[in-house]
C-alpha positions in Angstrom: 7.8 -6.5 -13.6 5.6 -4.0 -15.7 3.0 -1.9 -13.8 -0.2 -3.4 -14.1 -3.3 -1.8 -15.6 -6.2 -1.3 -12.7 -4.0 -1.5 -9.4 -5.7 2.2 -8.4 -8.9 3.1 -8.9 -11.6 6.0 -8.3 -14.7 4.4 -5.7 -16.6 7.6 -4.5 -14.3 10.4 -4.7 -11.6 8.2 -3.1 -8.9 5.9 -4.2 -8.9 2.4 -4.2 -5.9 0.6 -4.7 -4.6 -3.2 -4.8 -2.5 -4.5 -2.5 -0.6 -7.6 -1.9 2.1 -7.8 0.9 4.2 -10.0 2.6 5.2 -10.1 6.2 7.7 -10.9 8.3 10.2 -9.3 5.7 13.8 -8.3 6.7 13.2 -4.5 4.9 9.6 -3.0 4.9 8.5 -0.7 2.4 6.9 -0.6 -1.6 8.6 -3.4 -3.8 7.1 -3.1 -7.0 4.1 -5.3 -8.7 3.1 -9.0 -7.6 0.2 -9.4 -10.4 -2.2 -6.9 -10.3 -1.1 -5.2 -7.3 1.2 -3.1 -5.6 3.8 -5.5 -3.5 4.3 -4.2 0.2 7.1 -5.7 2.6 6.3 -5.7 5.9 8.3 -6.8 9.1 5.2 -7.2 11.2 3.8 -10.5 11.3 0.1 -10.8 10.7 -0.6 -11.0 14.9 -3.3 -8.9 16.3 -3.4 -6.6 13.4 0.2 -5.6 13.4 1.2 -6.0 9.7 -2.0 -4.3 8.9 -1.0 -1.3 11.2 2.6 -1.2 9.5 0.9 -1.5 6.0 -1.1 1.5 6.5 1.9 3.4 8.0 4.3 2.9 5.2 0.9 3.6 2.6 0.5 7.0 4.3 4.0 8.0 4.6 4.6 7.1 0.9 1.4 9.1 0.5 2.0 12.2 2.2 -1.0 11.3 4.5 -2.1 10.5 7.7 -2.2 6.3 8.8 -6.6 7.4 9.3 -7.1 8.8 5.8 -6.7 4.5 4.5 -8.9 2.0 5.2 -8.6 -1.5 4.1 -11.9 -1.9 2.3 -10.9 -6.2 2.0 -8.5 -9.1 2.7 -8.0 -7.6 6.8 -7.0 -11.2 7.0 -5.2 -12.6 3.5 -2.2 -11.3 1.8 -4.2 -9.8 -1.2 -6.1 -6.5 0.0 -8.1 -3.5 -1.0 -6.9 -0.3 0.6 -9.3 2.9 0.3 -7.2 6.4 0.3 -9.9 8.9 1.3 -9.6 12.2 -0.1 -7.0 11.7 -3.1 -7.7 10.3 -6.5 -6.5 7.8 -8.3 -4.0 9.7 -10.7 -2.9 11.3 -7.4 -2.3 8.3 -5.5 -0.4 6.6 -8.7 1.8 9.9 -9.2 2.5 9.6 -5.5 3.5 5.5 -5.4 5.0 5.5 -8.4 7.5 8.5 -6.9 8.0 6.1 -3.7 9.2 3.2 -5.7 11.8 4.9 -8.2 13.6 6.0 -4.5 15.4 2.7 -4.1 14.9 3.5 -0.4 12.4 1.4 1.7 9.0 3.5 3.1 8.1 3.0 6.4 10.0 1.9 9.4 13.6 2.5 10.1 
């Protein structure tokens, strides 16, 4: 699939990007588009805020940031989310994520 238009965006001096992810994967880490946003296995199932821990943790390591500098700004409980980078643009946080995805390595945990 074709990278979509608007999946990262400037809000406020930050970055905001799309994010849609699915637990309870075999392999975590970035797989490409699902519509308008980035796609994000996760192993973690969606219990007590686990898959929303990993998701952050495989963001910031594909990031080159720390887990605390991402927020999700929506969808804490649904599959689609917005994910707030604090302190990186948006052409920054593209450049990065789009680095992270040509490594046909997974992000994340081992």
């Amino acid at each position: 699939m074709s990278e979509p238009v608007d999946w990262v965006h400037a809000a406020d001096g930050d970055a905001v990007l799309l994010v849609h992810v699915g637990p309870g994967a075999t392999r975590a880490g970035l797989a490409g588009f699902h519509g308008p946003a980035l796609r994000v296995r996760l192993r973690a199932r969606p219990v007590g805020g686990a898959a929303n821990r990993e998701l952050l943790a495989i963001l910031a390591a594909a990031l080159g940031v720390r887990p605390g500098a991402l927020s999700i700004e929506a969808g804490i409980r649904g599959r689609d989310k917005r994910v707030r980078v604090g302190g990186l643009g948006p052409d920054i946080v593209r450049a990065r994520l789009r680095a992270a995805l040509s490594v046909d390595v997974p992000v994340g945990h081992d």
